[in-house]
CHARMM-style PDB file with segment names, atoms N, HN, CA, C and O in Angstrom:
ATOM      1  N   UNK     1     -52.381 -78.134   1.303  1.00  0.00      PROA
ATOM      2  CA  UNK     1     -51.274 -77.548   2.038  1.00  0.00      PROA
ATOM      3  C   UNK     1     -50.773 -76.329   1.275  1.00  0.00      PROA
ATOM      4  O   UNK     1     -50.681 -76.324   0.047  1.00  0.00      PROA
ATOM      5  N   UNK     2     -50.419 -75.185   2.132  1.00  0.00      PROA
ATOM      6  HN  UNK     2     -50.494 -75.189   3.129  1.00  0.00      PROA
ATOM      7  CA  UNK     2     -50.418 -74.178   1.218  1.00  0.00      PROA
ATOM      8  C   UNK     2     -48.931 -73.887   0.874  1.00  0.00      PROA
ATOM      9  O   UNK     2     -48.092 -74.029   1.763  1.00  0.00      PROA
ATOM     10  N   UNK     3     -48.580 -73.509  -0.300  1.00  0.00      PROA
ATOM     11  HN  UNK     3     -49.261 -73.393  -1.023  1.00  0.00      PROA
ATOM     12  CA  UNK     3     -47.180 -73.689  -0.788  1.00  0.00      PROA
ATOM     13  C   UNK     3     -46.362 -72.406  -0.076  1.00  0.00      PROA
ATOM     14  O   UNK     3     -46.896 -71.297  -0.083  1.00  0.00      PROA
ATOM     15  N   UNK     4     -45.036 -72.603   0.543  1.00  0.00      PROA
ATOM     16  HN  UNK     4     -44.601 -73.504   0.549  1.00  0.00      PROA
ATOM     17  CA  UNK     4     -44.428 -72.025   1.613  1.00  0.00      PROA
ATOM     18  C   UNK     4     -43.502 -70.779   0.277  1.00  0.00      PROA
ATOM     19  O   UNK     4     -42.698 -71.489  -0.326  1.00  0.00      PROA
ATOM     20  N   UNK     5     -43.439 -69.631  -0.143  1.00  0.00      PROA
ATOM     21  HN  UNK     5     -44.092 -69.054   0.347  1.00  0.00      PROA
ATOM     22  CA  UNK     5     -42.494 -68.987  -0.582  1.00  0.00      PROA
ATOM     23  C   UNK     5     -41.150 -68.686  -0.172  1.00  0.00      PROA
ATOM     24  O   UNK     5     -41.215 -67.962   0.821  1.00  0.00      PROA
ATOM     25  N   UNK     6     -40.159 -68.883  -0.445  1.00  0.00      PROA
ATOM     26  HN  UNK     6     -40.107 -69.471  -1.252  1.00  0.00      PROA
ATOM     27  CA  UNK     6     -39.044 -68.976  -0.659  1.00  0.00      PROA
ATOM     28  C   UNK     6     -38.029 -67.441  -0.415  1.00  0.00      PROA
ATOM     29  O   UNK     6     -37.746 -67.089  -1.560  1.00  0.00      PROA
ATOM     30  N   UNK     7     -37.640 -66.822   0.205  1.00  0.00      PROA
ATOM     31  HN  UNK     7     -37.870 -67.109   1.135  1.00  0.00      PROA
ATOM     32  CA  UNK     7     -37.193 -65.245   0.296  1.00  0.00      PROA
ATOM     33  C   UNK     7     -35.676 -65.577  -0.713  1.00  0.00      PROA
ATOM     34  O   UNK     7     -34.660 -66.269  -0.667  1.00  0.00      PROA
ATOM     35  N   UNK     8     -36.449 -64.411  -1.730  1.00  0.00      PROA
ATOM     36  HN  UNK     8     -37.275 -63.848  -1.767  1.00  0.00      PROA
ATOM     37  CA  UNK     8     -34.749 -64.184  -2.541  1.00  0.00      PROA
ATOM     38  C   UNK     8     -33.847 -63.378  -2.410  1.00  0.00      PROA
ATOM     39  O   UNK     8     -33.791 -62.584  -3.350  1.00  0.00      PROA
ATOM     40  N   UNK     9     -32.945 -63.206  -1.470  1.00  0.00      PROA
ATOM     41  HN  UNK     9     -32.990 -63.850  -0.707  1.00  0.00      PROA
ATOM     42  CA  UNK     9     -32.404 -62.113  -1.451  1.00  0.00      PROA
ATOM     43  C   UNK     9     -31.926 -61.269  -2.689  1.00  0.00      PROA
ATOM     44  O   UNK     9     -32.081 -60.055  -2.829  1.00  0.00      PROA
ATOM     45  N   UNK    10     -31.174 -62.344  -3.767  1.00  0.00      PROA
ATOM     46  HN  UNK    10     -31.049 -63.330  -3.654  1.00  0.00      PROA
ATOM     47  CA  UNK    10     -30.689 -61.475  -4.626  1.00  0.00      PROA
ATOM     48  C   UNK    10     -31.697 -60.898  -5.081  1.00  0.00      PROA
ATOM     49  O   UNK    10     -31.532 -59.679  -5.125  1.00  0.00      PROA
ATOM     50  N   UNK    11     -32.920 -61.327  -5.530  1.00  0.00      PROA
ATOM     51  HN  UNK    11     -33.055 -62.317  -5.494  1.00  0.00      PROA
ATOM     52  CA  UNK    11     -33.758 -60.674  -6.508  1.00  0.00      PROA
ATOM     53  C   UNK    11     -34.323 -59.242  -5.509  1.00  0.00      PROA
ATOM     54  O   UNK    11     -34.230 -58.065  -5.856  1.00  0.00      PROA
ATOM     55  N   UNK    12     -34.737 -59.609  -4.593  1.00  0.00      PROA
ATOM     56  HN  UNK    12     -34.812 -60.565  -4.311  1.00  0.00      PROA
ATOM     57  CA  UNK    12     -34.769 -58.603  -3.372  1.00  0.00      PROA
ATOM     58  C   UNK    12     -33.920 -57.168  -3.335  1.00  0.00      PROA
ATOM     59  O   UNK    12     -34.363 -56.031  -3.174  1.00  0.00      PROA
ATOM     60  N   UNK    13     -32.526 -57.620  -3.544  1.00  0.00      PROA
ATOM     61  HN  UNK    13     -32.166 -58.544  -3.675  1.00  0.00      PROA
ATOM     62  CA  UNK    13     -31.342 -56.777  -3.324  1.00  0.00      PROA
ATOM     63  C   UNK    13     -30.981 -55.668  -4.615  1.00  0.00      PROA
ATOM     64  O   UNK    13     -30.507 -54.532  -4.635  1.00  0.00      PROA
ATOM     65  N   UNK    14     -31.535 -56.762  -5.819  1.00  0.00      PROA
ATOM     66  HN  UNK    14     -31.920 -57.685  -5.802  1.00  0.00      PROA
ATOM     67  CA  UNK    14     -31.612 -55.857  -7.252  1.00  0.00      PROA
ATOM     68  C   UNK    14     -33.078 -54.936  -7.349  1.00  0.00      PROA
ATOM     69  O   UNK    14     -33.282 -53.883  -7.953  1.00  0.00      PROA
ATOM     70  N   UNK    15     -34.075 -55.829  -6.446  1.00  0.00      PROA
ATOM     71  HN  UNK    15     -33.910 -56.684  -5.955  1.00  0.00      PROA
ATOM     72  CA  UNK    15     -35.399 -54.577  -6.340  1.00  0.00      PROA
ATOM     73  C   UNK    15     -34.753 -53.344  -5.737  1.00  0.00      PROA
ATOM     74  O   UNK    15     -34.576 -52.315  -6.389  1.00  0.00      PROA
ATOM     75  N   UNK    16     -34.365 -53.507  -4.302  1.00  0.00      PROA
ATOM     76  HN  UNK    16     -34.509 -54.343  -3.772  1.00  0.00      PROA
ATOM     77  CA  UNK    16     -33.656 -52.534  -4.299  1.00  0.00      PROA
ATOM     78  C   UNK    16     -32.819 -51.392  -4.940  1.00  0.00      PROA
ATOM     79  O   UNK    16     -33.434 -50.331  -4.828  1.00  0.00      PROA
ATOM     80  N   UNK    17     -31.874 -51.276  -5.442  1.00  0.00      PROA
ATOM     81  HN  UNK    17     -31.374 -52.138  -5.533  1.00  0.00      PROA
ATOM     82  CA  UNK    17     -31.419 -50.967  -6.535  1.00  0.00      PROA
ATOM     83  C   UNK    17     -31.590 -50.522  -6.973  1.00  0.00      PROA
ATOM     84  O   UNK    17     -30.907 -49.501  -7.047  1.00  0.00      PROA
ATOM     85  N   UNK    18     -33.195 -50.772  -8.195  1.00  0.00      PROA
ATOM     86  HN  UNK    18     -33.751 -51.602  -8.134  1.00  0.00      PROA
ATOM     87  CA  UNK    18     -33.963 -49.847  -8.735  1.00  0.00      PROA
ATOM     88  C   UNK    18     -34.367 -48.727  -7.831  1.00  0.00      PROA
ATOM     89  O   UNK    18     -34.224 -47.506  -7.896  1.00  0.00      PROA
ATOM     90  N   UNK    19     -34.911 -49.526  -6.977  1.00  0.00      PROA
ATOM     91  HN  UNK    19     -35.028 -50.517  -6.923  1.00  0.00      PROA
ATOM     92  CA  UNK    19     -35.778 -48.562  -6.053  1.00  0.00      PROA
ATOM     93  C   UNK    19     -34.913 -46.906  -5.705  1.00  0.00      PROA
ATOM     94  O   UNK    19     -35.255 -45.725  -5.650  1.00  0.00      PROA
ATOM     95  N   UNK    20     -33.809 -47.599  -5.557  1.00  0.00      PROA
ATOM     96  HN  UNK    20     -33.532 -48.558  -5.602  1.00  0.00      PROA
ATOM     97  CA  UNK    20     -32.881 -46.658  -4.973  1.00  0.00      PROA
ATOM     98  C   UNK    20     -32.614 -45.270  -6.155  1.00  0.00      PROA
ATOM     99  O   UNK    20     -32.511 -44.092  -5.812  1.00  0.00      PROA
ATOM    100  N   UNK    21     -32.533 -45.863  -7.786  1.00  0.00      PROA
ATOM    101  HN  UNK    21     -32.617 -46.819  -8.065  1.00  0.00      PROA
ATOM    102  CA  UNK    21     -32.035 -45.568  -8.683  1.00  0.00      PROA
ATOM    103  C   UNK    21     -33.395 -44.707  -9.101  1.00  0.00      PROA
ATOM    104  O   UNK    21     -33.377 -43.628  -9.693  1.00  0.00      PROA
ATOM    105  N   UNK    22     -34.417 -45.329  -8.722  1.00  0.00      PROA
ATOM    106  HN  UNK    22     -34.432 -46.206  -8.241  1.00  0.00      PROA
ATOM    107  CA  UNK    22     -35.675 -44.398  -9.062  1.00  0.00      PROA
ATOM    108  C   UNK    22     -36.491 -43.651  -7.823  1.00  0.00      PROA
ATOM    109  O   UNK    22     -37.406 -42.886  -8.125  1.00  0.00      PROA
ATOM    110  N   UNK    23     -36.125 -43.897  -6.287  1.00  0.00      PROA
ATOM    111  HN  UNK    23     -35.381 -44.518  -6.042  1.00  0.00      PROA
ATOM    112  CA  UNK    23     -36.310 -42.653  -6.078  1.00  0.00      PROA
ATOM    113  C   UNK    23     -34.956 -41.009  -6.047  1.00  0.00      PROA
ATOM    114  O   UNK    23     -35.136 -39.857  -5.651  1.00  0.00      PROA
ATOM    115  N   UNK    24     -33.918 -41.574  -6.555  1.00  0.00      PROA
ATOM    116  HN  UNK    24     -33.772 -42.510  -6.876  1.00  0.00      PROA
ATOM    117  CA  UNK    24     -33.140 -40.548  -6.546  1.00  0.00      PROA
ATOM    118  C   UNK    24     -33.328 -39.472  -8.296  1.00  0.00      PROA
ATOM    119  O   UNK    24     -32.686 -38.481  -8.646  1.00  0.00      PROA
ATOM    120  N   UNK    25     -34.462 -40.224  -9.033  1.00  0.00      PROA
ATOM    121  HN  UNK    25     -34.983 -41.029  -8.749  1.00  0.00      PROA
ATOM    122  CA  UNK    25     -34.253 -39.590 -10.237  1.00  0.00      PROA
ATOM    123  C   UNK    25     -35.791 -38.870 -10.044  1.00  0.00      PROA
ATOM    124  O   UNK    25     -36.223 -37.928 -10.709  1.00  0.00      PROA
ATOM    125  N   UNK    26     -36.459 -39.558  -8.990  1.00  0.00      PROA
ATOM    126  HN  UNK    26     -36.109 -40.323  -8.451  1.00  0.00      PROA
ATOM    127  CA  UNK    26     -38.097 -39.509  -9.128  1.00  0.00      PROA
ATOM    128  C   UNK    26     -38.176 -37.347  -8.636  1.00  0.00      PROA
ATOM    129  O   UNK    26     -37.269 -36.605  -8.259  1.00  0.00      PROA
ATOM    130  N   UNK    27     -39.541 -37.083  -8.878  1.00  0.00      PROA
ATOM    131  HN  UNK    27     -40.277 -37.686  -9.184  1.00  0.00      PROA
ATOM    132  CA  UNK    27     -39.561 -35.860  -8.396  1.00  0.00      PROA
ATOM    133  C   UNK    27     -40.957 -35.707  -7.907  1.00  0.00      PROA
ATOM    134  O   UNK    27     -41.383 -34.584  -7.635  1.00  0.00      PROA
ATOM    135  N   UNK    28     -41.771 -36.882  -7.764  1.00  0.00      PROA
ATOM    136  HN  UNK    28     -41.425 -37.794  -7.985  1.00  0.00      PROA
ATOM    137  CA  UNK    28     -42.728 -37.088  -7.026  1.00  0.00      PROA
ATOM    138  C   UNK    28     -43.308 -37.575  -5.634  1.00  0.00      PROA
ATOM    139  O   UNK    28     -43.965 -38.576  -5.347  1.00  0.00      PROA
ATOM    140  N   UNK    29     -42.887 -36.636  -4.951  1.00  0.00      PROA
ATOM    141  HN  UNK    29     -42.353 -35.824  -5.183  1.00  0.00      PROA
ATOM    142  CA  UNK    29     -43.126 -36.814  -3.686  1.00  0.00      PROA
ATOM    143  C   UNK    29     -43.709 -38.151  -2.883  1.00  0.00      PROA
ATOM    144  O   UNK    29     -42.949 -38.862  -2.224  1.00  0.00      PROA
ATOM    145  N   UNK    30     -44.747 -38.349  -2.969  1.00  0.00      PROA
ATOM    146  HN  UNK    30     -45.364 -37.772  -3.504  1.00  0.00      PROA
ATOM    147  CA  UNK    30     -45.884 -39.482  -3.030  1.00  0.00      PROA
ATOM    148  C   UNK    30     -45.105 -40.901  -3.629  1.00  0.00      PROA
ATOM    149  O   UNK    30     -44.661 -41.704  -2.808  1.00  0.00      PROA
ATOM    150  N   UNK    31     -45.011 -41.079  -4.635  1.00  0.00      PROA
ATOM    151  HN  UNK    31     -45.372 -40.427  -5.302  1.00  0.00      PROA
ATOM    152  CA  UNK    31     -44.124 -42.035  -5.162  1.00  0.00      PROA
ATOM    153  C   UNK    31     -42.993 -42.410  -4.324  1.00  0.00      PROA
ATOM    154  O   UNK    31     -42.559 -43.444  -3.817  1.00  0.00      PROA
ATOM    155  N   UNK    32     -42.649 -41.051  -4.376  1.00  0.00      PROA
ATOM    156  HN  UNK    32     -43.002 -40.211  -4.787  1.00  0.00      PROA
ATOM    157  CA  UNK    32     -40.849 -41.673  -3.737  1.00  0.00      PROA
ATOM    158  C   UNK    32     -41.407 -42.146  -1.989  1.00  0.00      PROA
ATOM    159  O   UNK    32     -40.936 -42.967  -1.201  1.00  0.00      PROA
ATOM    160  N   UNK    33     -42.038 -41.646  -1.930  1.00  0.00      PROA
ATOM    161  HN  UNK    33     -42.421 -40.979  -2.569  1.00  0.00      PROA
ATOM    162  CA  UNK    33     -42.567 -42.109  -0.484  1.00  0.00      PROA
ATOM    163  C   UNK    33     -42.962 -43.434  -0.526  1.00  0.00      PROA
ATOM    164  O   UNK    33     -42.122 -44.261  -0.170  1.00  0.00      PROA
ATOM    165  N   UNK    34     -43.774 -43.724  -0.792  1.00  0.00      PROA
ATOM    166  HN  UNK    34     -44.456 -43.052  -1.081  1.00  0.00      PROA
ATOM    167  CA  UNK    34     -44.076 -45.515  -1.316  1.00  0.00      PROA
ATOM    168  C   UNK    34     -43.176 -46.358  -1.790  1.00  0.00      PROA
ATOM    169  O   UNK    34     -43.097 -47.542  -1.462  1.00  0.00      PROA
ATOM    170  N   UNK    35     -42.183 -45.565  -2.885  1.00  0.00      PROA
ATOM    171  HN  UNK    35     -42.246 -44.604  -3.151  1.00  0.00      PROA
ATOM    172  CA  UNK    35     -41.129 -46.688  -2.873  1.00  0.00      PROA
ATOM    173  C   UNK    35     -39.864 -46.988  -1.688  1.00  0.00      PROA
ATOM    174  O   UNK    35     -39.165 -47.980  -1.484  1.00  0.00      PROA
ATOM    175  N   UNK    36     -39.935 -45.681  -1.051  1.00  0.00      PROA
ATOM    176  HN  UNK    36     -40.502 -44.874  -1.217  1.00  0.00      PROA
ATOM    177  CA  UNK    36     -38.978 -45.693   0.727  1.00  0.00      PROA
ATOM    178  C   UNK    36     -39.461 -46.398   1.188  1.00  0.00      PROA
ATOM    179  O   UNK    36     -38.829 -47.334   1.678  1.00  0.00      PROA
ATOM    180  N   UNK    37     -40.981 -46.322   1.290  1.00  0.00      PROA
ATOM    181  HN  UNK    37     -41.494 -45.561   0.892  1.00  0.00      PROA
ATOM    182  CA  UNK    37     -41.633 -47.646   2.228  1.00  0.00      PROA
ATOM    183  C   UNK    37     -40.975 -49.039   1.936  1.00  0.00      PROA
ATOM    184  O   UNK    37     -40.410 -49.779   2.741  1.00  0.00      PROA
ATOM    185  N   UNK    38     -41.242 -49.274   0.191  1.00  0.00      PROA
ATOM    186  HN  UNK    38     -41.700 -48.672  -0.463  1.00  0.00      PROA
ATOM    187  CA  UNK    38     -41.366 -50.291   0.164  1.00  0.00      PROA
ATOM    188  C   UNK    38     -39.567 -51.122   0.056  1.00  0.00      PROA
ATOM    189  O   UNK    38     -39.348 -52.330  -0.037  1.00  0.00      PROA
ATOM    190  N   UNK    39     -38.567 -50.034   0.109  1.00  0.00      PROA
ATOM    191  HN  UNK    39     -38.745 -49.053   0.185  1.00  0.00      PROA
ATOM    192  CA  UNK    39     -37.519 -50.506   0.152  1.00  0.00      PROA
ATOM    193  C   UNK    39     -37.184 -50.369   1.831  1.00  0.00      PROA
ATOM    194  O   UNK    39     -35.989 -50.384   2.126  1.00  0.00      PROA
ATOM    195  N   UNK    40     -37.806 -50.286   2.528  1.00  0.00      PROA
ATOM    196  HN  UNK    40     -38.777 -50.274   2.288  1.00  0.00      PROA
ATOM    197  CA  UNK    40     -37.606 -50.376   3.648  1.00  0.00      PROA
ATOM    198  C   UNK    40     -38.089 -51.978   4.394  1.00  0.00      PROA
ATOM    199  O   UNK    40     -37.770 -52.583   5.417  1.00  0.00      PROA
ATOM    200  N   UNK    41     -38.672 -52.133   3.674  1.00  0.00      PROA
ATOM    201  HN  UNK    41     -38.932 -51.642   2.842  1.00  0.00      PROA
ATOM    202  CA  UNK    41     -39.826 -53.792   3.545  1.00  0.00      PROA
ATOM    203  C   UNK    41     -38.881 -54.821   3.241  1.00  0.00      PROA
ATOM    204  O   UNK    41     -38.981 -55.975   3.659  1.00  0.00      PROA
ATOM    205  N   UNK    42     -37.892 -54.361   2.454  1.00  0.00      PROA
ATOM    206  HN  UNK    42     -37.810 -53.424   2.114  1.00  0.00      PROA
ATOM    207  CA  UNK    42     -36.991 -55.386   1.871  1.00  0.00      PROA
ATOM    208  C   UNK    42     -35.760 -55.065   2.537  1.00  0.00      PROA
ATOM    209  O   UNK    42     -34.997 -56.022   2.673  1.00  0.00      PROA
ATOM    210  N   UNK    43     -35.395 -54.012   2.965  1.00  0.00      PROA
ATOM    211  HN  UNK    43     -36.015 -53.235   2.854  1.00  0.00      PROA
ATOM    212  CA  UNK    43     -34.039 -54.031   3.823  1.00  0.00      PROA
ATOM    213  C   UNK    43     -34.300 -54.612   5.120  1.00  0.00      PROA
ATOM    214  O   UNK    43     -33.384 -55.051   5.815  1.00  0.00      PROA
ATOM    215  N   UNK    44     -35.703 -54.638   5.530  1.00  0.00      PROA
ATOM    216  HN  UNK    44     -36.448 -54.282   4.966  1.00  0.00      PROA
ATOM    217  CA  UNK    44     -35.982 -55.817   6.594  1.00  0.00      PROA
ATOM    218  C   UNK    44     -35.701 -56.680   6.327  1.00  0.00      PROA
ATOM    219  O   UNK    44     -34.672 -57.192   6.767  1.00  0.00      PROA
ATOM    220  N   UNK    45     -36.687 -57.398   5.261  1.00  0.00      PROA
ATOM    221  HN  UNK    45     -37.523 -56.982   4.904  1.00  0.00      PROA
ATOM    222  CA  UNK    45     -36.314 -58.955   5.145  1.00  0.00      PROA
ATOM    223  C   UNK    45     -34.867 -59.636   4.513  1.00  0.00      PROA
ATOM    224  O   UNK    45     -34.576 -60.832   4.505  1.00  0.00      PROA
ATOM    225  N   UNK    46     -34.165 -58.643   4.060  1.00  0.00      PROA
ATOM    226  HN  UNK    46     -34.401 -57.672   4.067  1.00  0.00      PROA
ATOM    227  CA  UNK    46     -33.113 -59.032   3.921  1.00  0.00      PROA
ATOM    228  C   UNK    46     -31.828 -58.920   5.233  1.00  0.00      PROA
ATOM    229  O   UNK    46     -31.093 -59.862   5.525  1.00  0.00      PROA
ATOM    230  N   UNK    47     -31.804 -58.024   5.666  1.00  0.00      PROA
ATOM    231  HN  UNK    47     -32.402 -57.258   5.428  1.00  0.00      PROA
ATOM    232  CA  UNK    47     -31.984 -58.301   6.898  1.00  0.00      PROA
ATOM    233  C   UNK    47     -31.813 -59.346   7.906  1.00  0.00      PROA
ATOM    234  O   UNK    47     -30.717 -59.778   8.262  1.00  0.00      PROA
ATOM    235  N   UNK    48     -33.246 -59.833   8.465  1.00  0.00      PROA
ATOM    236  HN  UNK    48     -34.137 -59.482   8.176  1.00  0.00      PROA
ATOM    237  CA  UNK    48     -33.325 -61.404   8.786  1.00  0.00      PROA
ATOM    238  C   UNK    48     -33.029 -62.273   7.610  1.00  0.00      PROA
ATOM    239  O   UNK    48     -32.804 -63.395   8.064  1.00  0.00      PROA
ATOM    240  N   UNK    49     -32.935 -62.278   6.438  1.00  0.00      PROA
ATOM    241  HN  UNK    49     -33.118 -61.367   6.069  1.00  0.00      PROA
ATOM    242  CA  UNK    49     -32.632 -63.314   5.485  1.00  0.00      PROA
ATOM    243  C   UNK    49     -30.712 -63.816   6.564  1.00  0.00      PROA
ATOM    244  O   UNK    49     -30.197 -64.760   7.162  1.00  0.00      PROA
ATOM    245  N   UNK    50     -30.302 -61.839   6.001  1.00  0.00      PROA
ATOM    246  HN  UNK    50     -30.721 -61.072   5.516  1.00  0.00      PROA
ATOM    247  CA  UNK    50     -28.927 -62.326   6.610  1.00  0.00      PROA
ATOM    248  C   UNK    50     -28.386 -62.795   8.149  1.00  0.00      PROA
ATOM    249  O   UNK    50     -27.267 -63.120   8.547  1.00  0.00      PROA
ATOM    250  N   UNK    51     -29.626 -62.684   8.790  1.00  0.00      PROA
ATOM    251  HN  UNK    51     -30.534 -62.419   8.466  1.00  0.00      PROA
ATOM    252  CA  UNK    51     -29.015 -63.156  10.071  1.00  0.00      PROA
ATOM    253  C   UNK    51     -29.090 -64.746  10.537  1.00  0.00      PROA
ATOM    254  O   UNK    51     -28.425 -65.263  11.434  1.00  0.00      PROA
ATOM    255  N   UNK    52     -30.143 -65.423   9.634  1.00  0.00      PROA
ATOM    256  HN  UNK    52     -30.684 -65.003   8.905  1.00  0.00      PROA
ATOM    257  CA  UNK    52     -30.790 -66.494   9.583  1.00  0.00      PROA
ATOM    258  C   UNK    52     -29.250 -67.451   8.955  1.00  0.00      PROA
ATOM    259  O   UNK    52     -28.585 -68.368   9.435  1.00  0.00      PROA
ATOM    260  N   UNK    53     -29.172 -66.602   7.587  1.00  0.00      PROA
ATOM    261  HN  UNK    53     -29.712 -65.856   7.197  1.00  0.00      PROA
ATOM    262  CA  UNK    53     -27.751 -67.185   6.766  1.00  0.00      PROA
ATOM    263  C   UNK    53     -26.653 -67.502   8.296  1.00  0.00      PROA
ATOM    264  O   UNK    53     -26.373 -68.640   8.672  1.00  0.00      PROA
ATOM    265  N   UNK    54     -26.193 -66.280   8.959  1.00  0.00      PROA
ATOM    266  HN  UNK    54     -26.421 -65.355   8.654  1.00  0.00      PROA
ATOM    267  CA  UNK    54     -24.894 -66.247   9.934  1.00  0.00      PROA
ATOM    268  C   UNK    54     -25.242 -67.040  10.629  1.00  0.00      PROA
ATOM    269  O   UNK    54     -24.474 -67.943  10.961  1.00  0.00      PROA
ATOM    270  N   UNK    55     -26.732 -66.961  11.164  1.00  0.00      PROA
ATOM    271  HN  UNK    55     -27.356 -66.227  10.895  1.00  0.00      PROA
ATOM    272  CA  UNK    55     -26.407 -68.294  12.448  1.00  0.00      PROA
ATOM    273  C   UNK    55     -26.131 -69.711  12.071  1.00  0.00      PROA
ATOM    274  O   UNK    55     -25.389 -70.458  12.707  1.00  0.00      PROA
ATOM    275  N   UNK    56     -27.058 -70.156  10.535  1.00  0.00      PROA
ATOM    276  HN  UNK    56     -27.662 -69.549  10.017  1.00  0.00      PROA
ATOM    277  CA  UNK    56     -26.616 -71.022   9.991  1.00  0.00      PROA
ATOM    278  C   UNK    56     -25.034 -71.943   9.892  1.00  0.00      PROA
ATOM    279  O   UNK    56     -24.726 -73.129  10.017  1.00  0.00      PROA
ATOM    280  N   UNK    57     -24.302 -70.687   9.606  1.00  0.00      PROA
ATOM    281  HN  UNK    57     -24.552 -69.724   9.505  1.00  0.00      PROA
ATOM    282  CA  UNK    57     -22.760 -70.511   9.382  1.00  0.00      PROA
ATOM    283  C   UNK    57     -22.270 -70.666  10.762  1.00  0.00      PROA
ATOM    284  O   UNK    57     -21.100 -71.049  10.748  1.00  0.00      PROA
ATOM    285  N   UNK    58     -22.588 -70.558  11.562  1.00  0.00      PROA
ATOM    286  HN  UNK    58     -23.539 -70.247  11.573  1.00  0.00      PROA
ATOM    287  CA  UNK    58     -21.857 -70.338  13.294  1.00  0.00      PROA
ATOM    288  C   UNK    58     -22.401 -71.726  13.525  1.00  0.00      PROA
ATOM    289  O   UNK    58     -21.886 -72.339  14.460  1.00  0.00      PROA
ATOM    290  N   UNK    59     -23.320 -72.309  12.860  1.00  0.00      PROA
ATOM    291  HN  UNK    59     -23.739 -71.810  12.100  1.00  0.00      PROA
ATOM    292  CA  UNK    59     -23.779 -73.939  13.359  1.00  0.00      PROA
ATOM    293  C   UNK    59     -23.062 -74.735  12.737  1.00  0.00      PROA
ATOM    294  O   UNK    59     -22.606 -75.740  13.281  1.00  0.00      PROA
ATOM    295  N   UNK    60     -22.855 -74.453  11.593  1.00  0.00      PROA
ATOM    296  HN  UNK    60     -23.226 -73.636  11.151  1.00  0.00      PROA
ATOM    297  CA  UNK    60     -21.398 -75.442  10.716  1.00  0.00      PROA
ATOM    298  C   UNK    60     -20.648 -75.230  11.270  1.00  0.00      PROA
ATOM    299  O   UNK    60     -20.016 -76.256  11.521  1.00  0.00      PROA
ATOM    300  N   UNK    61     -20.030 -73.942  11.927  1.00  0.00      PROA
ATOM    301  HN  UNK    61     -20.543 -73.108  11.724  1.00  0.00      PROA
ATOM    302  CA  UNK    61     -18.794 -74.233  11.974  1.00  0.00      PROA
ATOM    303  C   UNK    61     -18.421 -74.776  13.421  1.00  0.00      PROA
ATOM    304  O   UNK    61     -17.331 -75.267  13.714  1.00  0.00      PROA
ATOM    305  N   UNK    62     -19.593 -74.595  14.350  1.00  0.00      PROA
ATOM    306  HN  UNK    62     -20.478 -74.196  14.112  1.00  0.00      PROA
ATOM    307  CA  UNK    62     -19.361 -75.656  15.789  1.00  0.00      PROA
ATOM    308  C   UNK    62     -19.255 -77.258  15.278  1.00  0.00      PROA
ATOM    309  O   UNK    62     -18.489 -78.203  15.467  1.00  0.00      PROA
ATOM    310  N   UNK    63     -20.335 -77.023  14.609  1.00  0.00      PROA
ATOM    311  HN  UNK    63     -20.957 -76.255  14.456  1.00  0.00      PROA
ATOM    312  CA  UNK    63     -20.475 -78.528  13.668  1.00  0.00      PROA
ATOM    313  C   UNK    63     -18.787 -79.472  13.420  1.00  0.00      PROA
ATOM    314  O   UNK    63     -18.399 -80.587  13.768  1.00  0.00      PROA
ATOM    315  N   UNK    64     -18.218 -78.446  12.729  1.00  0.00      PROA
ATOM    316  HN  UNK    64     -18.533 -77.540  12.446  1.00  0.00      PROA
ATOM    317  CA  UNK    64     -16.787 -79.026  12.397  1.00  0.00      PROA
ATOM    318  C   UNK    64     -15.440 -78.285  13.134  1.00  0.00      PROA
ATOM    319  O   UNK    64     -14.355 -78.251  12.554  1.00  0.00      PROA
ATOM    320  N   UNK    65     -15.603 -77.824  14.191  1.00  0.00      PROA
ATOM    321  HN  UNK    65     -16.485 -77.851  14.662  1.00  0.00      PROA
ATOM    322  CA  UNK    65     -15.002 -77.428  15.562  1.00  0.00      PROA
ATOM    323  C   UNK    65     -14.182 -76.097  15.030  1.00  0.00      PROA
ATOM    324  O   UNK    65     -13.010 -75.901  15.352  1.00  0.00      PROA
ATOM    325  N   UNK    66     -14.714 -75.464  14.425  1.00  0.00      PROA
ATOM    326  HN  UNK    66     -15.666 -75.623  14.164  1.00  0.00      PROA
ATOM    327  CA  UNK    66     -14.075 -74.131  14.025  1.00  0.00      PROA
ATOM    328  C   UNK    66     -14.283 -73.026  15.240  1.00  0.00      PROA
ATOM    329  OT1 UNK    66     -13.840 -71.884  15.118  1.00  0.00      PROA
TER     330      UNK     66
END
């Protein structure tokens, strides 16, 4: 059975971060392009991480008549 990975947002959110911090210092075209991509990859999945979280939260709180 193949082992299911886990989405981290925080660790996700601090890739980001960098990303952000190194394409604003970067001066390589190409690079900074690949890392836009790839912070674009993660503002997706974080993203659905957070919408997955809210509906969660809107089910507790029917749950306990909020």
């Amino acid at each position: 059975m193949p082992k299911t990975t886990v989405f981290n947002f925080e660790k996700a959110y601090s890739e980001l971060e960098k990303i952000m911090a190194e394409v604003e210092k970067n001066e390589d075209l190409e690079k900074s392009l690949k890392l836009y991509e790839k912070g674009l990859d993660l503002i997706s999945k974080c993203k659905k991480r957070l919408e997955e979280v809210e509906n969660r939260v809107k089910v507790i709180r029917e749950k306990f008549g909020e």
